[in-house]
Every structure is written in structure tokens, then in C-alpha cells.
C-alpha positions as CSV (number, residue, x, y, z in Angstrom):
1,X,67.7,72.2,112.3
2,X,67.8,76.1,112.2
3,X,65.8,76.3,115.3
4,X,67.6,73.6,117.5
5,X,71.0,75.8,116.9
6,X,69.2,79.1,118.1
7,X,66.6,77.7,121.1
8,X,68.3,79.0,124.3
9,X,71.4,81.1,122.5
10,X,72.1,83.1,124.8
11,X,72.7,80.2,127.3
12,X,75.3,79.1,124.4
13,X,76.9,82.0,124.3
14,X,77.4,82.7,128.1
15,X,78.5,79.2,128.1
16,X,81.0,79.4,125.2
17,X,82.4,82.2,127.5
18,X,82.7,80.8,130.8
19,X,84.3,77.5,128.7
20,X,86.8,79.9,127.1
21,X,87.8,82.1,130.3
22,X,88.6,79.0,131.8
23,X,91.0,77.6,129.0
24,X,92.6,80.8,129.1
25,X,93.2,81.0,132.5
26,X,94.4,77.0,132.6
27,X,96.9,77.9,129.8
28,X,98.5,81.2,131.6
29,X,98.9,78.5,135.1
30,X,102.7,78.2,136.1
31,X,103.6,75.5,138.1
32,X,104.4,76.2,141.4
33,X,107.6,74.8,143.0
34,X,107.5,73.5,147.0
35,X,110.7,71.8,148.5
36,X,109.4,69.9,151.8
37,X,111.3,67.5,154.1
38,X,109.5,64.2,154.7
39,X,110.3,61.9,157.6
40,X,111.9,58.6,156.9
41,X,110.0,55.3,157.3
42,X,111.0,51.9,156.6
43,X,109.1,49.3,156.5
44,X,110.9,45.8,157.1
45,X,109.8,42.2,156.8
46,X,109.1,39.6,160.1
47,X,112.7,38.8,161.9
48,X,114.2,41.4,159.6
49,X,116.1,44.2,161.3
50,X,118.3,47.7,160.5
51,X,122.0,47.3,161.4
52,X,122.8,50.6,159.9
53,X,121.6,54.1,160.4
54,X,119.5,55.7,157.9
55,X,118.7,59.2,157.0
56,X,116.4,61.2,159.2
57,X,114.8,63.2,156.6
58,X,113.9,63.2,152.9
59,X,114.1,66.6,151.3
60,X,112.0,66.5,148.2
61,X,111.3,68.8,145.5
62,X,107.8,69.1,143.9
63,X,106.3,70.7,141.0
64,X,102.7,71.4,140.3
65,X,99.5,73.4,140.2
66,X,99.2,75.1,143.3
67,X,96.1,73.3,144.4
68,X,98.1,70.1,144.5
69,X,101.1,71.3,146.0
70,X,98.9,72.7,149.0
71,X,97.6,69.3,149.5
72,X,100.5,68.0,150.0
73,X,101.4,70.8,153.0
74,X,98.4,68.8,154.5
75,X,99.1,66.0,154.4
76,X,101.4,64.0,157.0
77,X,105.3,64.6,156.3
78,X,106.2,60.5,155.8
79,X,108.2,58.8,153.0
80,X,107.9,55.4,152.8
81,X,110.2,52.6,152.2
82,X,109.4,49.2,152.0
83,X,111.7,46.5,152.5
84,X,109.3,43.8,153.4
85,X,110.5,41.6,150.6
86,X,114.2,42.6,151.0
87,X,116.8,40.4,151.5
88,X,119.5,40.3,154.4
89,X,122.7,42.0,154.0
90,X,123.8,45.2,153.0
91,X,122.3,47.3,150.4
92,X,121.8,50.5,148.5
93,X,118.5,51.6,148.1
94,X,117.1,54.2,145.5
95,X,114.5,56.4,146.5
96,X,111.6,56.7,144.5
97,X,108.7,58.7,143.7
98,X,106.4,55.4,144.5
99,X,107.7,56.5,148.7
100,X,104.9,59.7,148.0
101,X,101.2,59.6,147.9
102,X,101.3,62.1,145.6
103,X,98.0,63.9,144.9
104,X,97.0,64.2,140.9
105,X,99.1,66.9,138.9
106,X,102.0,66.9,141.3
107,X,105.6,65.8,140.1
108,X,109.0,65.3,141.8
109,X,111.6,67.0,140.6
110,X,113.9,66.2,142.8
111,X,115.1,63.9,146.3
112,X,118.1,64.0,148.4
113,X,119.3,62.2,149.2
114,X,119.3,60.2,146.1
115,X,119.7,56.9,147.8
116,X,120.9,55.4,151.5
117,X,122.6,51.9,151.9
118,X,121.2,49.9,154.5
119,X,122.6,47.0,156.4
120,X,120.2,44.3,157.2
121,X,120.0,41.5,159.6
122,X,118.2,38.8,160.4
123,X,116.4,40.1,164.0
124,X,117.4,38.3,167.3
125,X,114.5,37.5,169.8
């Protein structure tokens, strides 16, 4: 038993290192912060059409590691709103989080705005 705790020690012990250097340097990460406008897409049911303008832009806050955050600079500008199963008529509409592909680690700490009310009509062909 003696023997199976000392074969290749020094491999342990580098590796005990490496494993603690990282946790250290994990722990003294901030979060970064990145406020970033996203374009406004709706997505609307068959025969279903906006009577209402909406907001151009989303302007979202985001909180993460900074990894995460720079993915999201990469990634194409576009919030997402579906209203495929929404009803005709007017409407206020929260935005959510769910509008984001957001890659893993990265939070929202913030949208404005908040919500938009929409007018919808049944489409005329």
C-alpha cells in the first residue's frame, strides 16, 4: 500500500500544484461586465402581422467570466421574440433572458427596455 502512494511522487506532486494554481486563480476571477445592443427580431405566427412599431434595439447587460462574455462579442447581435403562438390583439410583452443564446457562465443583469406592447393583427393577403 506504502509503495502504490510513493510510485511516481513526483508526478503527484507537480500535479497537486498545477491542480492548486488553478483553484487559486479560479477563486481571485471577477466577473466581467459587457453592456451590448442586440437587434430586435420577432418571430410571428402564419397570417399574423405587427400593427405597432417595436423597439429597434435591445440594450442588455451581461455578467460573466471574460471568456464567455467575449463569445458573445462574436456572436450575431439578434434578440429573439417569438410570438408564433400569440394571440391577435394588443399586448405587452416581457423580455426575457430565453431571447439570448447565451454561452455557459454568462448572466443577464439587466434589459431595456424591460418590455414593448405590441399590436397584432390578423395579416391581409
Amino acid at each position: 500500500m506504502k509503495k502504490a502512494l510513493l510510485d511516481n511522487l513526483s508526478y503527484k506532486i507537480v500535479a497537486l500544484a498545477v491542480a492548486i494554481i488553478l483553484w487559486i486563480s479560479m477563486i481571485g476571477r471577477k466577473d466581467s461586465t459587457l453592456v451590448k445592443e442586440f437587434e430586435l427580431q420577432v418571430l410571428l405566427g402564419p397570417n399574423i402581422e405587427l400593427e405597432s412599431p417595436i423597439p429597434q434595439l435591445v440594450k442588455v447587460e451581461l455578467i460573466g467570466p471574460r471568456v464567455a462574455l467575449k463569445k458573445i462579442n462574436q456572436m450575431s447581435p439578434v434578440f429573439t421574440v417569438d410570438l408564433t403562438g400569440a394571440r391577435v390583439g394588443r399586448q405587452v410583452i416581457e423580455m426575457s433572458r430565453n431571447g439570448l443564446n447565451l454561452p455557459i457562465g454568462a448572466r443577464v443583469q439587466s434589459i431595456e427596455p424591460h418590455d414593448f406592447t405590441v399590436n397584432l393583427r390578423e395579416a391581409h393577403h
